[in-house]
N, C-alpha and C positions, 0 to 999 in steps of 0.2 A: 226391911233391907236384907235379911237374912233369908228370907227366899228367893230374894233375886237370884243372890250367890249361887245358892242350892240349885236353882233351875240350871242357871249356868254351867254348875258344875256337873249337874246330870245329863243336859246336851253335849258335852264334850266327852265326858265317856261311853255316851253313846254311840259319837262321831268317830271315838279312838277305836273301839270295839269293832264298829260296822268297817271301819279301813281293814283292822287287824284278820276280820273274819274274810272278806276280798281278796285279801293280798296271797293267800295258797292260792286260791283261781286260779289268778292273770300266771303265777307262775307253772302248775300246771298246765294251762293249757298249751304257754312258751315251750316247755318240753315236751309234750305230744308234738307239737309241731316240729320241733326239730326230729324226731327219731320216725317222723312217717319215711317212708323208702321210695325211691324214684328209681327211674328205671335203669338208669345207673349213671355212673359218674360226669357222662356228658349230654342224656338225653334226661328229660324230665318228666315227661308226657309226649304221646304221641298218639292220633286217631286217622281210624281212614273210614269211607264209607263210599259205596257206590248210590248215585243220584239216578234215578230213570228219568230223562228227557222226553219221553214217549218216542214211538215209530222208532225201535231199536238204540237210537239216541241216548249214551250214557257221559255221566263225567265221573272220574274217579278223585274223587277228592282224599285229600291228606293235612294234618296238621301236625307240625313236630314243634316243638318248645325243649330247649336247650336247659341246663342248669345254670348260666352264665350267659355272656355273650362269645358267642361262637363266629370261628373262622369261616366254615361250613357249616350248612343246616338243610335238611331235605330228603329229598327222593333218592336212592340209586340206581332204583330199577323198581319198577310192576309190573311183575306176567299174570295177562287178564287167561280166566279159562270161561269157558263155555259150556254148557251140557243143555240135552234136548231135553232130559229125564230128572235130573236135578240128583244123579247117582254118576254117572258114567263123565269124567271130564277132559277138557283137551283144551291146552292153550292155545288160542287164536294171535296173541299179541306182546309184545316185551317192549315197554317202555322208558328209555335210557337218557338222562339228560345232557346227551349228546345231542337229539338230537330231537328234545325237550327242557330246553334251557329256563322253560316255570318250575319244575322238580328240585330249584337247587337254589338257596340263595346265599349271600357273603356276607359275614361280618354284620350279623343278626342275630337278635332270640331267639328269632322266632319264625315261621316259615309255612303262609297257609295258602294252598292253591289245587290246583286239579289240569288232569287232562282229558281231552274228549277221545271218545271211542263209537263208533258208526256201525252196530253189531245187528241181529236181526230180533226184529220185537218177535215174544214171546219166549225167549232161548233164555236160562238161567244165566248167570253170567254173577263172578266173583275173582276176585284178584290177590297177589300174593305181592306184599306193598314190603318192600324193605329199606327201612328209614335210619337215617344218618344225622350226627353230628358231630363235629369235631373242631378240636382246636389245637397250634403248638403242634400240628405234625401227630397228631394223637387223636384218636375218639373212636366211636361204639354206635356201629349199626345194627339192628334189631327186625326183625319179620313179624309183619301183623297182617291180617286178614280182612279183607275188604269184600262185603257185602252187599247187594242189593237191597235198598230200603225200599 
């Protein structure tokens, strides 16, 4: 009967140990995650990338994720540029959601979509995507580079 005991009482400090040794982890790790950095107070992440459709056929896609829920989220503007030589460039296009109302969405996190562009196959082509979020009359737009994948 006195080993029972003992077993018992070596499984439970073994149970109390293996919690004890865990518990720095989980906390640990709860603090790396909070001090990673975003891109700032009202954007969280954002991605662009240009898609080739083939036979000149491009979409320029974007994704913007908010730190919160946001009033606005989106596009402001993308000036596509062009070059023959992949050195010398010139923008062909500026597109404003004015008058590309997928660029922009309301009272969202989050906000993923593209617009098309009709350019000449074989031409370089890259865009300068500047992404938004805001809420309260307040927020931070940011420029990022969009490339042909």
């Amino acid at each position: 009967m006195i080993l029972v005991r003992k077993s018992n009482a070596v499984k439970f400090i073994a149970l109390l140990l293996t919690l004890c040794l865990a518990s720095p982890l989980t906390v640990h790790a709860a603090e790396q995650e909070e001090i990673m950095p975003r891109e700032s107070l009202y954007l969280n992440m954002s991605s662009t990338y240009i898609a080739d459709m083939g036979n000149g056929e491009m979409q320029i896609w974007f994704e913007v994720i908010g730190t919160g829920y946001m009033d606005e989220i989106g596009v402001l503007s993308i000036q596509l540029y062009e070059s023959t030589d992949n050195a010398t460039w010139k923008r062909v296009k500026t597109f404003l959601p004015e008058d590309n109302p997928e660029m922009m969405a309301y009272n969202a996190y989050d906000h993923f979509a593209h617009v098309t562009y009709h350019g000449i196959a074989g031409r370089y082509y890259k865009a300068r995507v500047c992404v938004w979020a805001g809420k309260d009359g307040k927020g931070d737009s940011q420029y990022r580079w969009a490339y042909m994948l």
